[in-house]
C-alpha positions in Angstrom: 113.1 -25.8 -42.1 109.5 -25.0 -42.2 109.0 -27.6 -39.2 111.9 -25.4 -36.9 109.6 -22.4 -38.1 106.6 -23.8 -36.7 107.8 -24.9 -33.6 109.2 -21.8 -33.1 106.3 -19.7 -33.6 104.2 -22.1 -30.8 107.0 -21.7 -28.1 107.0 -18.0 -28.7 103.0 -17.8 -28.1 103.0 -20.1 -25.2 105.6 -17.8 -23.2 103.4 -14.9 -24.4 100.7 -16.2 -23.0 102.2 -17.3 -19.6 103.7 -14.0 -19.4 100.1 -12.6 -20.0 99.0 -14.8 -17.1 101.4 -13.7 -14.3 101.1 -9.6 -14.8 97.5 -9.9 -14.9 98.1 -11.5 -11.2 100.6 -9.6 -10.0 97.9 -6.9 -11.0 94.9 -8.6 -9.0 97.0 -9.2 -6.3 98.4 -5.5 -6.1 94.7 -4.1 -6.6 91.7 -6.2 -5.7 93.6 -9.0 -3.5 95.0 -5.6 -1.4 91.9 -3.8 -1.0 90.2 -7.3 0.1 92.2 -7.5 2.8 92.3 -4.4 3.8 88.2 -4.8 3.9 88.5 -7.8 6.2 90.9 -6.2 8.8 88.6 -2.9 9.1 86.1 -5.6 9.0 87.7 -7.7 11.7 88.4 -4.8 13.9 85.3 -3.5 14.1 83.9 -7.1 15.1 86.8 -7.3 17.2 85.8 -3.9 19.3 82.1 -4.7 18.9 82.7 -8.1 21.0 85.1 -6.6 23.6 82.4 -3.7 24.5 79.9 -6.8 24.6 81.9 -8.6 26.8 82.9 -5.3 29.0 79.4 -4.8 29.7 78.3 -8.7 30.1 80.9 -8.6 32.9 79.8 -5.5 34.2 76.4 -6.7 34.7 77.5 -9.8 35.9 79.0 -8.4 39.2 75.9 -5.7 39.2 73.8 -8.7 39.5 75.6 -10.2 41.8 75.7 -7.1 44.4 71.9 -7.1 43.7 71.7 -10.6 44.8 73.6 -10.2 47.8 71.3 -6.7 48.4 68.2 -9.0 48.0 69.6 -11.6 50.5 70.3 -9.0 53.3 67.1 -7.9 52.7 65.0 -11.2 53.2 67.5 -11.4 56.4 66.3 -8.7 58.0 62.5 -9.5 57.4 63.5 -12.9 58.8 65.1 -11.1 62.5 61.7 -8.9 61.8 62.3 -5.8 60.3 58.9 -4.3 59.2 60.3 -4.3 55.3 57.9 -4.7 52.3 58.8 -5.8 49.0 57.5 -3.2 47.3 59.9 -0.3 49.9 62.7 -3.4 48.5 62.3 -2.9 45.3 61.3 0.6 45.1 65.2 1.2 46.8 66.4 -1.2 44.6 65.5 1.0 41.8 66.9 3.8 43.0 70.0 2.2 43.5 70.6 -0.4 40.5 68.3 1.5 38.1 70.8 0.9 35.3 71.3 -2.4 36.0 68.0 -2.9 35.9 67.4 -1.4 31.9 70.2 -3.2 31.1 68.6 -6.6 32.5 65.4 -5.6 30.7 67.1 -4.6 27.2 69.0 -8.4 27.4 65.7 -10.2 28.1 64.2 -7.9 24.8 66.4 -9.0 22.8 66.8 -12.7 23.7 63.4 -12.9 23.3 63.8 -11.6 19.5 66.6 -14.2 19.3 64.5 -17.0 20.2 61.5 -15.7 18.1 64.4 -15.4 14.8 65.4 -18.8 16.1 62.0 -20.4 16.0 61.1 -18.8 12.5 64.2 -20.1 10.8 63.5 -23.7 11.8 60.0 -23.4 11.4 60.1 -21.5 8.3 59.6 -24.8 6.1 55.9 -25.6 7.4 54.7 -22.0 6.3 53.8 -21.4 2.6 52.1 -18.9 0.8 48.5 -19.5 0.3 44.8 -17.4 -0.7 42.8 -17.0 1.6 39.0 -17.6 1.1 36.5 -15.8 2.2 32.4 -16.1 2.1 30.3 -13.3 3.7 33.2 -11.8 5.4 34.2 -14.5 7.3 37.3 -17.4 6.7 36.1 -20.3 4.9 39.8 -21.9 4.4 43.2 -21.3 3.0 44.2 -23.1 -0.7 47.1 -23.4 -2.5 45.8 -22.5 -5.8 43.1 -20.3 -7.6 41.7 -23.8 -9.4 40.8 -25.1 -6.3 38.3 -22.2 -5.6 37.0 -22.4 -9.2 36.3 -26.0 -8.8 34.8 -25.8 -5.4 32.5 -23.1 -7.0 31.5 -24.9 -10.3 30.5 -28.0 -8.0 28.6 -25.5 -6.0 26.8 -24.4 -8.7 25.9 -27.3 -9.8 24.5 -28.9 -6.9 22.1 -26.0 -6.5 21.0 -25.9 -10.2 19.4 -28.7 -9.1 16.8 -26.5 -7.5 17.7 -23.4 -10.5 19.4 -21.6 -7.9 23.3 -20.5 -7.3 26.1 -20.9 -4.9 27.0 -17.7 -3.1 30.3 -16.3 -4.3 33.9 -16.7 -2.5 37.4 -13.6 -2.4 40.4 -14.1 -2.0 43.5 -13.1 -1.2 47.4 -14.3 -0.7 48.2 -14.6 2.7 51.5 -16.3 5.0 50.0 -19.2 6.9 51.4 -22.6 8.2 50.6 -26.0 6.0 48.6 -27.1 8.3 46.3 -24.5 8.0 45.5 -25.2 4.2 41.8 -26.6 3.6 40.3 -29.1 1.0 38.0 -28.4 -1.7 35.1 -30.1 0.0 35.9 -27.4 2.9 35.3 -24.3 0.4 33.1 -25.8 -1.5 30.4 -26.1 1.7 31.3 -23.3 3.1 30.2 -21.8 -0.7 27.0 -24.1 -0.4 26.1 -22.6 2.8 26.4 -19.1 1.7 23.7 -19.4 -1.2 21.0 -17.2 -1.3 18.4 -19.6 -0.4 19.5 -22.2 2.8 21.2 -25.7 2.1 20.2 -28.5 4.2 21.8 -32.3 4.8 20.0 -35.0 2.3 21.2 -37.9 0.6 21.6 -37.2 -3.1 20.3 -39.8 -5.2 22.3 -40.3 -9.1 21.2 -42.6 -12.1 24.4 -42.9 -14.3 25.0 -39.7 -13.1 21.9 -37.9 -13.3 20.3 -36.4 -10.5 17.0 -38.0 -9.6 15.7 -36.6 -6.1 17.0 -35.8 -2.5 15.9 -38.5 -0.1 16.0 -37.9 4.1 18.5 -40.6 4.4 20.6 -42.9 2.5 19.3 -46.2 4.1 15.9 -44.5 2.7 16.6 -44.1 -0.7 18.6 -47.6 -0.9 15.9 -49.2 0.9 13.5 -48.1 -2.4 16.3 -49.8 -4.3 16.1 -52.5 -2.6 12.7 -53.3 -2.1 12.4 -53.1 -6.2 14.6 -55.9 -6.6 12.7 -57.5 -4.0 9.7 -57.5 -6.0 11.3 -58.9 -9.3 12.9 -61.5 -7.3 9.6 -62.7 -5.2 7.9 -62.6 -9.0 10.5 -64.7 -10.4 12.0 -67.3 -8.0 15.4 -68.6 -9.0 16.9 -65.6 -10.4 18.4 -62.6 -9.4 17.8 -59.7 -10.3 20.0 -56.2 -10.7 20.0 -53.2 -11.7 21.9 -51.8 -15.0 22.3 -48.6 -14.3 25.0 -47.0 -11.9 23.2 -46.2 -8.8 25.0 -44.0 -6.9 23.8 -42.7 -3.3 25.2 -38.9 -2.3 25.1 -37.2 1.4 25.8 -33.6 1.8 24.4 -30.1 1.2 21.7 -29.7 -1.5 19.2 -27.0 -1.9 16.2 -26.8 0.7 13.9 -26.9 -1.9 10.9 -29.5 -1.7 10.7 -29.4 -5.6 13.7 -31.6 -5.9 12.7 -34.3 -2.4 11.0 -37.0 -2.6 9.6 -39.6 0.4 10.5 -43.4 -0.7 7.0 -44.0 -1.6 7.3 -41.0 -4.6 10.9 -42.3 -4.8 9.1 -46.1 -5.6 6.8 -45.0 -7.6 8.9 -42.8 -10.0 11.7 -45.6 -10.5 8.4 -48.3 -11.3 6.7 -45.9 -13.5 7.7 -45.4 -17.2 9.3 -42.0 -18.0 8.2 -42.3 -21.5 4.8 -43.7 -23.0 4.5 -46.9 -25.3 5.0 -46.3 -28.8 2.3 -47.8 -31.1 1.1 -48.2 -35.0 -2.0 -48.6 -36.1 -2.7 -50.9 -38.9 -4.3 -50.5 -41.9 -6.0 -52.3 -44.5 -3.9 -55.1 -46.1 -1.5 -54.5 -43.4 0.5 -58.0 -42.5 2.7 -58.5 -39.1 5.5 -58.6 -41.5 5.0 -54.7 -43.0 3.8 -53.3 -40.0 7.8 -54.5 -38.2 9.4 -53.5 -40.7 7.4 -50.0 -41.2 7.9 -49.6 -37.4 11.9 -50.4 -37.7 11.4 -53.6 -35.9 11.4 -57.1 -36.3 8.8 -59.6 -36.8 9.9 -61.2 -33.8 10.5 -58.4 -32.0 6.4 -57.3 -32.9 5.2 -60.5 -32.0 7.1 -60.7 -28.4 5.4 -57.0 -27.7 2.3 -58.0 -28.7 1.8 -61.8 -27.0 -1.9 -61.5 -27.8 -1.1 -61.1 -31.5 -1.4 -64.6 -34.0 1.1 -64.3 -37.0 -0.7 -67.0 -38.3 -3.6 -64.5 -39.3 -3.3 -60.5 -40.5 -4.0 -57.7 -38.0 -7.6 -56.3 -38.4 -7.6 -52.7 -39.4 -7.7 -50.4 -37.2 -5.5 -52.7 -34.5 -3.3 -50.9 -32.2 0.3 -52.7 -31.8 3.1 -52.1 -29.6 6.0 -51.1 -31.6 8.0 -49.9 -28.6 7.9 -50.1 -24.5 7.8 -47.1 -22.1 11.0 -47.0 -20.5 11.7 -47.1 -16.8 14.2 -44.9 -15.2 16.2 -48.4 -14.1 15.9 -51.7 -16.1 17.1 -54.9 -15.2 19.6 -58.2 -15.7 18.1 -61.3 -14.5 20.8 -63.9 -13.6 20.3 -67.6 -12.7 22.9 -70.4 -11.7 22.3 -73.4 -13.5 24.0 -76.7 -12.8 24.5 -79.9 -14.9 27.1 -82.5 -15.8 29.0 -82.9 -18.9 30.9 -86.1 -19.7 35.1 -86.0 -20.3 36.3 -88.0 -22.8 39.1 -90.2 -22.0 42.7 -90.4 -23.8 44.0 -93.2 -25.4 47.6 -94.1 -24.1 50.0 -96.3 -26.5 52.6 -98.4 -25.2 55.5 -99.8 -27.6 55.3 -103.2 -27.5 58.3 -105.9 -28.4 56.1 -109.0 -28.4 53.6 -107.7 -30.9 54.7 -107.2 -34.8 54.9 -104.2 -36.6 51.6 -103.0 -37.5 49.3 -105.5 -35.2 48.0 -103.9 -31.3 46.2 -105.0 -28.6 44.4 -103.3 -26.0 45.5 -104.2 -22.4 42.9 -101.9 -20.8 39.6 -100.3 -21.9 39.1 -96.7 -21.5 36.1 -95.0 -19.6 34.5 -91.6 -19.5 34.5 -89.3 -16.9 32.1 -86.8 -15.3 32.7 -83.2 -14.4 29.7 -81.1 -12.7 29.7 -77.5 -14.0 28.0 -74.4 -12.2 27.5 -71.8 -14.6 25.9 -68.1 -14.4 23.1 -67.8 -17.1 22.4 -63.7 -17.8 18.8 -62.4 -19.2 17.6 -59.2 -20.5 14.3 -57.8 -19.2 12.5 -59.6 -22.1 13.7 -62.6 -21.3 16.7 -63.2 -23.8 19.5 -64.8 -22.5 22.5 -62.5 -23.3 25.3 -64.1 -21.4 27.3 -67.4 -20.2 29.7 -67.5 -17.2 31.3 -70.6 -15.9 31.4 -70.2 -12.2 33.0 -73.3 -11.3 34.0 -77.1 -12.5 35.1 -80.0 -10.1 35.5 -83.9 -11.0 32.5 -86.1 -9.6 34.2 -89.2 -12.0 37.6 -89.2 -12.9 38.5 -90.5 -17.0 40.0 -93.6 -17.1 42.7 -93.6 -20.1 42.3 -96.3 -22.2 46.0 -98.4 -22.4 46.8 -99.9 -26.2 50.0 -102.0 -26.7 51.5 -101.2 -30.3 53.5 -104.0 -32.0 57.5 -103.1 -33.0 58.5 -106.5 -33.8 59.9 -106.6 -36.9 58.4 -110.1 -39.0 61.6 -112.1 -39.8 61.5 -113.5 -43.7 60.7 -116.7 -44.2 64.3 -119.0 -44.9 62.6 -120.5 -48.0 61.4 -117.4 -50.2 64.0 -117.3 -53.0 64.9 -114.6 -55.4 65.2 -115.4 -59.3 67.2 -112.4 -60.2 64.6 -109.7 -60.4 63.1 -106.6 -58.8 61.1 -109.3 -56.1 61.0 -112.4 -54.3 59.1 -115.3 -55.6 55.5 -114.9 -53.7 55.1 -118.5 -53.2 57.8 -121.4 -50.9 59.3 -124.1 -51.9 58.0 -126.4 -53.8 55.7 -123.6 -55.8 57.4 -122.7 -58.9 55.4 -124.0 -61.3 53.2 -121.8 -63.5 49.9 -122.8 -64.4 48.9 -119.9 -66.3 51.0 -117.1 -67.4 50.3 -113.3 -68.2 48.1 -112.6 -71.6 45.1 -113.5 -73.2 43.1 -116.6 -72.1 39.4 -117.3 -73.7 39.2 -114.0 -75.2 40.2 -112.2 -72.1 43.6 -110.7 -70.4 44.6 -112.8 -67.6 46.5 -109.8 -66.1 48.6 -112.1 -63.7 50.6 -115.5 -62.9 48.9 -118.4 -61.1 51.4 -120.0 -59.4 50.8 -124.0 -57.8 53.1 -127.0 -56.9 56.2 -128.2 -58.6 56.4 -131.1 -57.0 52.6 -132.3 -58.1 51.3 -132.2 -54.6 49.2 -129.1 -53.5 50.0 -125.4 -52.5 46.8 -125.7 -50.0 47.6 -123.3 -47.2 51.1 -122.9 -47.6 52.2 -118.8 -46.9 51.8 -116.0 -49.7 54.4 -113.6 -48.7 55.8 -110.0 -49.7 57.4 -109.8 -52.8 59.0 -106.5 -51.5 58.4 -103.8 -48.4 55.4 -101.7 -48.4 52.1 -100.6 -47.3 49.2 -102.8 -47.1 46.4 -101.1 -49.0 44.2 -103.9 -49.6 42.8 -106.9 -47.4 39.4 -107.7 -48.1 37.3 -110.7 -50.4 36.6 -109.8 -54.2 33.8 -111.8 -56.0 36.7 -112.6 -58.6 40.4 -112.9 -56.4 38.9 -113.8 -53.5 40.7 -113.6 -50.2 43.4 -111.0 -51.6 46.0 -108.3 -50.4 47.5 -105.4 -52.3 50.9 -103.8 -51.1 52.1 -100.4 -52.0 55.3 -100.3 -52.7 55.9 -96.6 -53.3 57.3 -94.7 -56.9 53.6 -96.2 -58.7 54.5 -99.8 -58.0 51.7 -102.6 -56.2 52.0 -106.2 -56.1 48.6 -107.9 -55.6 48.2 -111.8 -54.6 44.7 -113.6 -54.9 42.5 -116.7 -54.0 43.9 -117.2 -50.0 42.2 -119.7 -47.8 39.5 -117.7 -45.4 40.5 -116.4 -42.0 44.4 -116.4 -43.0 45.2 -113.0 -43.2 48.2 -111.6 -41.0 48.2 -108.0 -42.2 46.0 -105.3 -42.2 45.5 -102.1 -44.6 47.8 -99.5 -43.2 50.5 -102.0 -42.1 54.0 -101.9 -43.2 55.3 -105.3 -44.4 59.3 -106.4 -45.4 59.8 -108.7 -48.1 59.5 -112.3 -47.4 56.6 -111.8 -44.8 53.8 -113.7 -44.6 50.5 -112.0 -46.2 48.1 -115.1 -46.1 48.0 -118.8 -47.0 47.5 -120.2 -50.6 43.5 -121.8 -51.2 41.0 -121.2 -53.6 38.5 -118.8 -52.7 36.8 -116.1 -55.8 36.6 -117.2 -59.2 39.1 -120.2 -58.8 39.0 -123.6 -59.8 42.1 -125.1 -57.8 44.8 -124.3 -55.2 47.0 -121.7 -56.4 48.6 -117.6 -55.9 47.2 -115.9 -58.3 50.0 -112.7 -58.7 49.6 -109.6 -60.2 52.3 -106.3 -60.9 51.0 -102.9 -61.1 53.1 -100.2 -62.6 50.8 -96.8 -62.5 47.8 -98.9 -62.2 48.7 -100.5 -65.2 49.2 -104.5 -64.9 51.8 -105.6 -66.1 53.4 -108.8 -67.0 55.0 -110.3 -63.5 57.9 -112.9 -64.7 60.5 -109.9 -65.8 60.2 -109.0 -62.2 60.8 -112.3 -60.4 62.5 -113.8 -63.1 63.8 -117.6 -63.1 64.7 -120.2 -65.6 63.3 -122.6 -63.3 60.0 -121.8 -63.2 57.6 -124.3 -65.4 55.3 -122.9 -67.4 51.9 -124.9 -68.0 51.6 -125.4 -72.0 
């Protein structure tokens, strides 16, 4: 029910509000829509009537003209048969006759010449703009687009004839219509302001040290030529350097005050920029006065003293009385020296490895020896005026020896295990071939001391001369060197606190190397008797945590004989 209600109540507005809609039409269109149109009819007659007169009277004048035409014709006939006829009787008839016509022509040329003007105006009207006009002394300096521009032309002015305490002359103003073309630059008002001033301006080339006026010079090729013959000097006094200026010089031509207070030839020019603008600084000494104190009183180092002072000796104290310099006059322009320097530096080579199937795991050889090579540098050395070098550039580098790479072949062959190595049941192989399972001394005490290892020999009753010691288990060789007691020996690494050690191997049989990696069964060396040996056997040794340890338990086997 209460949903019918609702749906009710929205139907009923919206026909409301349509009805709402179409009276307040039928209203516009019975008022304002009426009395529109009824504007535009009066409107459109009045246009209407306005067009037919114009077109009444065109067509009236066209036939005048014409008769006057035909008039003026007759006319030039008859002078033509000769008839004694003037222009001036012509025309004087003429306007007697057609004097209407002859307003009327006139009025029509008026106004088409106001047509043509309008015309011109409207499609011209985009290259005129509203602008001030300037004036100095009552005449036109220029036209700008905005009052800044004046006031900046005025302040630059001013400026230029402080130079000579004196001011620009003063500018008015006022807005004026005037094409774009006609608008002028700031330079334009600011001359024109220049020129005004109450004592003349005259051309000179402005010269500026980091933006400080120095002096007004005849000519810029006059003033740089100053500039240029100082470097001149410096480099004629110091052959193989260059020599330039710090400072921003900066060379100015216009309008400056016609004042001779403010020019200067190039000789006054030369000597103001060689002279110092400000005297030597100096401290006297006094009794008991050292190099050292009289730097640091002055705020100076001692090094600093002594390079001001080249005729001082720091080896001896200043007498008292002695003048030093504690600080140069400076110059108006100072200087950076530069020199090119050239030399040759060596380029190391690179050391390429190649993987290598034919060598073992751990061995290399190298197939090709590597050779430096030579690069020539030209660098850009930079001094201060006391002879300091303050700077390093690298100008260029090209190859006068190319690097040879030295080649290396590594080994990736993996060793095969020798066939005959046995395991006994333990943690390891047996260290020692066939034949070499006999014991001739165990692990423990012997003579009062700890024999902290097996030594291994024949079984068989022959010798274990220079049969192979091998790996008991994969590692890393960290040992392979003589010891006045094992010998010939090698010590593998075997990771988790674990090395196996093997002693007393003939000389020149090792196969590894410290930092090779070794698998078990691998040859290390070959059995002999070198250290503190009496006879050919492996001596064999277990490390847990560099603790030795008894070996058997870790190559275990019933069959090895023990030596009672």
């Amino acid at each position: 029910m209460r949903d019918d209600s609702f749906t009710y109540f929205i139907c009923l507005t919206g026909s409301m509000f349509i009805s709402a809609v179409k009276k307040t039409g039928g209203f516009f269109k019975r008022t304002v829509f009426r009395s529109v149109k009824k504007v535009f009819i009066m409107i459109y007659g009045v246009l209407k009537s306005v067009v037919m007169y114009i077109v009444r009277k065109i067509k009236a004048g066209v036939t005048d003209i014409s008769r006057l035409f035909s008039e003026m014709k007759s006319v030039k006939k008859r002078r033509k048969a000769g008839e004694n006829i003037s222009y001036t009787d012509c025309f004087t008839a003429l306007k007697k006759k057609h004097g209407a016509l002859l307003r009327y022509v006139g009025n029509c040329a008026v106004v088409a010449v106001v047509i043509i003007a309008m015309l011109t105006a409207l499609l011209n009207a985009d290259m005129l703009c509203f602008a001030l006009k300037v004036t100095v002394n009552g005449e036109t300096a220029g036209y700008i687009t905005d009052e800044s521009v004046y006031l900046s032309a005025k302040a630059r002015a001013d400026e230029r004839m402080s130079y000579a305490d004196e001011k620009a002359g003063d500018g008015e103003y006022k807005v004026a219509v005037v094409p774009v073309t006609y608008l002028s630059s700031e330079s334009v008002i600011y001359s024109a302001l220049l020129k005004a001033s109450p004592s003349e301006a005259s051309d000179g080339c402005g010269v500026f040290i980091d933006g400080k006026f120095i002096c007004v010079s005849p000519s810029q090729n006059e003033a740089k030529g100053v500039f240029d013959r100082i470097l001149n000097d410096k480099n004629q006094k110091n052959p193989g350097y260059t020599y330039s200026f710090n400072e921003d010089v900066v060379f100015e031509y216009g309008l400056y005050p016609d004042s001779d207070d403010i020019k200067m030839t190039a000789d006054e020019l030369y000597k103001y920029l060689t002279t110092p603008v400000t005297q030597d600084e100096t401290y006297t000494c006094a009794e008991g006065d050292t190099y050292e104190n009289a730097a640091a009183k002055s705020g100076i180092t001692l090094e600093e003293l002594m390079k001001l002072n080249p005729s001082a000796d720091d080896e001896e104290d200043p007498s008292e009385g002695e003048i030093l310099v504690v600080k140069r006059g400076e110059c108006p322009v100072t200087f950076t020296a530069k020199r090119v320097n050239v030399y040759t530096v060596s380029v190391p080579f690179e050391t390429v490895n190649i993987n290598s199937t034919s060598l073992y795991n751990g061995s290399s050889l190298v197939l090709k020896d590597g050779s430096q090579g030579v690069d020539q540098v030209t660098e850009m050395i930079s001094y201060d005026e006391d002879g300091e070098e303050i700077g390093k550039d690298e100008i260029s580098r090209f190859t006068v020896k190319e690097a040879v790479a030295k080649r290396v072949a590594i080994g990736t062959k993996i060793p095969s295990v020798l066939k005959y190595t046995k395991s006994f049941g333990g943690v390891f192989l047996w260290p020692a071939p066939q034949n070499c399972f006999r014991l001739s001394s165990g692990y423990g005490y012997r003579s009062g001391r700890l024999h902290a290892g097996i030594d291994i020999i024949s079984s068989d009753g022959g010798s274990c001369r220079g049969r192979p010691i091998v790996a008991a288990a994969a590692g890393y060789v960290v040992a392979a060197q003589y010891h006045y007691s094992w010998g010939n020996y090698v010590k593998i690494d075997h990771g988790n606190g674990i090395m196996t050690l093997y002693a007393h191997a003939l000389d020149n049989s090792f196969k590894v190397s410290v930092g090779d990696y070794v698998v078990a069964g691998q040859q290390l060396s070959s059995i002999g008797t070198t250290g503190n040996s009496t006879g050919y056997h492996l001596h064999f040794e277990v490390w847990i945590n560099g603790t030795r340890v008894d070996p058997l338990p870790y190559v275990y086997s019933e069959s090895v004989q023990v030596v009672k």
